[in-house]
C-alpha positions in Angstrom: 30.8 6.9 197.6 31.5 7.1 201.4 28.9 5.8 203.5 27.5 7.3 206.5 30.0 7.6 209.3 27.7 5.3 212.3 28.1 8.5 214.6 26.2 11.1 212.3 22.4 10.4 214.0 23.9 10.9 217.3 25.3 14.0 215.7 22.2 15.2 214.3 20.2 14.3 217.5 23.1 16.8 219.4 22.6 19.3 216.4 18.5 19.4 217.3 19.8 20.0 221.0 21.4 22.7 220.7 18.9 24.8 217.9 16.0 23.6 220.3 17.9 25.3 223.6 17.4 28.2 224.9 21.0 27.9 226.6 23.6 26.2 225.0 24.2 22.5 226.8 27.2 22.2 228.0 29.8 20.1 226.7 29.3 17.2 229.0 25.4 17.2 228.8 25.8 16.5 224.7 28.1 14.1 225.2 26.3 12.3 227.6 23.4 12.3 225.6 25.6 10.5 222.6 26.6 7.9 225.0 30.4 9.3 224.4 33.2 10.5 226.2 33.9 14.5 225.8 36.5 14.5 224.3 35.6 11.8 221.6 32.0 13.2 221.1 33.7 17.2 220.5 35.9 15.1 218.0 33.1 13.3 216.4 30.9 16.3 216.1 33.7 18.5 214.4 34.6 15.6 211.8 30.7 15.3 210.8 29.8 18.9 210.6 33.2 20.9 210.3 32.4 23.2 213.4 32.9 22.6 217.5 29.5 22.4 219.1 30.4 26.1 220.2 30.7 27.5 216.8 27.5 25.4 215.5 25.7 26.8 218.2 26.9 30.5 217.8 26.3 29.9 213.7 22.8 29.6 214.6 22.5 31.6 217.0 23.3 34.0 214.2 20.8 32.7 211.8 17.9 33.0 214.4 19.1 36.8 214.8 19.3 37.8 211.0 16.0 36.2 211.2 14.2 38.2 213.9 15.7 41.2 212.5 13.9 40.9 209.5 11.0 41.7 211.2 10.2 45.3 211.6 8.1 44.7 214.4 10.5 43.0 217.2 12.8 45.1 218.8 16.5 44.3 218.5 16.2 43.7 222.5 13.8 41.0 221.7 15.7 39.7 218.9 19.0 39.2 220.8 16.7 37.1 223.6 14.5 35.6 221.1 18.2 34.6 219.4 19.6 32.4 222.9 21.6 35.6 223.8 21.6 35.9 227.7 22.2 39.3 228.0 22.3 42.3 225.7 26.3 42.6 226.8 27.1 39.0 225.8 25.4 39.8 222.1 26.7 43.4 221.6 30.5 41.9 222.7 30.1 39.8 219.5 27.9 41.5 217.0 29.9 42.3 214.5 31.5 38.4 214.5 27.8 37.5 214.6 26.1 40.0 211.8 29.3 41.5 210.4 27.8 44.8 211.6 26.2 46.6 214.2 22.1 45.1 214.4 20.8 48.4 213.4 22.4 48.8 210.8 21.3 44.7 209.8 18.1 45.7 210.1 18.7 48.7 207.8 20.4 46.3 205.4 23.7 47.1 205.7 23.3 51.1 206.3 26.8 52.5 207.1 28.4 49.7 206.1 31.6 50.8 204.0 31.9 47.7 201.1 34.7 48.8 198.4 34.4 47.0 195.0 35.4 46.9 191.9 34.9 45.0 188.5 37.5 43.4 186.0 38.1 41.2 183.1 39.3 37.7 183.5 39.7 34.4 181.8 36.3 33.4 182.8 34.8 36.8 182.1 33.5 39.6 184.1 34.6 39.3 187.7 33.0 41.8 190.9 35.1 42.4 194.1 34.0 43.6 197.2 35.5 43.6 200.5 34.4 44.8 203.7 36.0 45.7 206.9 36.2 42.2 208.1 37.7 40.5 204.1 36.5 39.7 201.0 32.7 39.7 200.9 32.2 38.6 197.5 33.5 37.5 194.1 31.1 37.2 191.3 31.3 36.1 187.8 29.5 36.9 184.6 29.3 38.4 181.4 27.6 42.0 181.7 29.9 43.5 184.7 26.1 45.7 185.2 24.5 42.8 185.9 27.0 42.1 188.9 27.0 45.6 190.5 23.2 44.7 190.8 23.7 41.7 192.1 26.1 43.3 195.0 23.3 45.5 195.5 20.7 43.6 196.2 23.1 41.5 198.5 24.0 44.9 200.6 21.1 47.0 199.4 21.7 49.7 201.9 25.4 49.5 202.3 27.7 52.3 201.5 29.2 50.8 197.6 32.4 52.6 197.0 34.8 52.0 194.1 38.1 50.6 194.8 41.3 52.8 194.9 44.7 51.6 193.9 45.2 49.8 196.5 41.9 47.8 196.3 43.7 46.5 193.1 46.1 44.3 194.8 43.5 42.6 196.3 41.3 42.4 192.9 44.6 40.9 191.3 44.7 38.1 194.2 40.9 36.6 193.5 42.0 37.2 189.5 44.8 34.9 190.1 42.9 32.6 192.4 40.6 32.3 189.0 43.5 31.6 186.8 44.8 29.1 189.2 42.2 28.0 191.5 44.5 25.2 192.8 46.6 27.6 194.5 44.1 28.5 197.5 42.9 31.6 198.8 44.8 33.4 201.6 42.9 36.4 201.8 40.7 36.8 204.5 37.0 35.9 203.8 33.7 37.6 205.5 31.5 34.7 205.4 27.8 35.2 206.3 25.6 32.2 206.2 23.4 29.8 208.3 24.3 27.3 210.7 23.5 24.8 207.7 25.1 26.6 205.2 28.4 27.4 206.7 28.5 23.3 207.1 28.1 22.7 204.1 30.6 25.8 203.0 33.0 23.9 205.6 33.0 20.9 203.7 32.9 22.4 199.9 36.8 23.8 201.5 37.7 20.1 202.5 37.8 18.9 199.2 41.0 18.5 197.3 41.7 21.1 194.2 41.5 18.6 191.4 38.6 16.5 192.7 34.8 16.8 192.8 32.2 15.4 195.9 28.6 14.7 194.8 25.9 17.0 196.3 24.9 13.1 198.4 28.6 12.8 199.5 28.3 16.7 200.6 25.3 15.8 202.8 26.4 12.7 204.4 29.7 14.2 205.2 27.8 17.0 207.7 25.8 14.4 208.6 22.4 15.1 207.2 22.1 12.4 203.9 18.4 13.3 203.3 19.3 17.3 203.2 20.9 16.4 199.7 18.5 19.5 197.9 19.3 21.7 200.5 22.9 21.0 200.3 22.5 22.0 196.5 20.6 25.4 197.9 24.2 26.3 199.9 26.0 25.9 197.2 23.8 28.2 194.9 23.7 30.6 197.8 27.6 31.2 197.9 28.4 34.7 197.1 32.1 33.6 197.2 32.7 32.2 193.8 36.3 29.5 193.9 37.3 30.8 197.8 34.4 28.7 198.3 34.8 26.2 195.8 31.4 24.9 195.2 32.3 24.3 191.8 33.8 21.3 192.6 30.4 19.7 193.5 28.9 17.5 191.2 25.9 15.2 190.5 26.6 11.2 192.1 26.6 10.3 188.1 29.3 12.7 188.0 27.4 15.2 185.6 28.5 19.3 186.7 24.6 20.2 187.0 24.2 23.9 187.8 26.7 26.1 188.9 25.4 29.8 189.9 27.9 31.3 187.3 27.6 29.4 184.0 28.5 25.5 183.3 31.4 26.3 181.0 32.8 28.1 183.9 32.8 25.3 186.4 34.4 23.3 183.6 37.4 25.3 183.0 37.6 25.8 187.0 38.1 22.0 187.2 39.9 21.7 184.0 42.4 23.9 185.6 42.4 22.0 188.8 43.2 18.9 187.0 45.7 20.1 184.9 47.9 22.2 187.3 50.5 20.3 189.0 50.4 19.2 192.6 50.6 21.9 195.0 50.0 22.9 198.4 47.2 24.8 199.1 45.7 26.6 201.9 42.0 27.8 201.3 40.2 29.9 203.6 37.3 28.6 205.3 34.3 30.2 207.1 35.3 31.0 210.2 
């Protein structure tokens, strides 16, 4: 097991910063806090928690504005101030990077949102598709293909749900064959919506090598937080992105699978297959 890397409190005090802010501090001001030079404390704090101090502040600026938007009584105005957004410009420049749609139609949950699916047959099972305008959304596994649809529902349950057309199927055949060889990496582009936390530990579920398993301890030291060892097991049962996000190669620290959102037999032939295929060079997509 690796221990904790001597930097991650001063990491997690910088992490506190910056969700306690109204204004992001600057670059300087965080590392001055740490007692480190910029450039070594911007290194550090990627390392620990797989994003700049930029990115982890926009992530949650993010999560604080799906947040406000899910309550009907604040105005989207309020929401983008109430988020750290300086000015309605600054927000409405980024929305869509920041939601993955416009906020209204967020707060209508996902109205006029165009998400294409479609569902298969592969090794594993059923398999779901979708894609929106920014990459795949989601890849789901199971045995009743119903069951999934309402699964994608209730994940977009106001977004426009529209069949896939043939060329939809080239893109289907791509996460097939990242199921049949999971060891080959995903290259298609990913739309990745999660919380500060989440796309951390998302982040570090992409760093691990095909063929080889972390324990949900080792996940949580890695970003720096070794108590948030439960939540860490939440992310991983929270990803819609079944193998581009690999959290099938987390384990227990005894080395037992545990629970994997899409059965246990599943995870073992993911990692079965990992460990059998030669070596390779992959390049998995990460949350961006």
């Amino acid at each position: 097991m690796k221990t904790q890397t001597p930097h991650a409190d001063l990491v997690a005090q910088a992490c506190r910063r910056i969700e306690s802010s109204e204004a992001l501090p600057s670059l300087d001001e965080l590392a001055e806090q740490a007692k480190l030079s910029p450039h070594h404390f911007h290194r550090v704090f990627k390392a620990i928690t797989g994003l700049t101090p930029k990115a982890y502040a926009s992530a949650h600026r993010a999560q604080r504005m799906r947040a406000q938007l899910q309550h009907p009584d604040t105005s989207i105005t309020e929401a983008i101030y109430d988020a750290g957004f300086q000015a309605n410009s600054r927000f409405y420049s980024t929305s869509d990077r920041v939601l993955g749609m416009r906020p209204k139609d967020y707060r209508a949950g996902g109205a006029q949102t165009v998400i294409r699916f479609a569902v298969g047959q592969c090794s594993l099972g059923s398999i779901l598709v979708a894609q929106s305008a920014r990459g795949v959304c989601a890849i789901l596994l199971g045995d009743d293909p119903n069951a999934l649809v309402q699964d994608l529902q209730k994940q977009f349950n106001r977004a426009e749900l529209i069949g896939g057309d043939t060329a939809f199927e080239q893109v289907v055949a791509q996460v097939v064959g990242l199921i049949e060889a999971p060891k080959l990496g995903c290259q298609l582009p990913l739309d990745i919506q999660g919380t500060a936390f989440q796309e951390r530990v998302w982040q570090a579920l992409c760093e691990i090598p095909p063929g080889s398993t972390a324990s949900y301890t080792e996940i949580a030291q890695r970003i720096g937080q070794p108590q948030a060892v439960r939540a860490v097991a939440q992310a991983c049962a929270a990803n819609h992105l079944a193998v581009a996000i690999p959290c099938h190669r987390v384990v227990r620290l005894d080395g037992d699978l545990s629970g994997y959102r899409w059965g246990i037999e599943r995870k073992r032939a993911l990692l079965d297959r990992e460990r059998a295929a030669p070596a390779t060079v992959t390049t998995n997509s990460t949350p961006r």
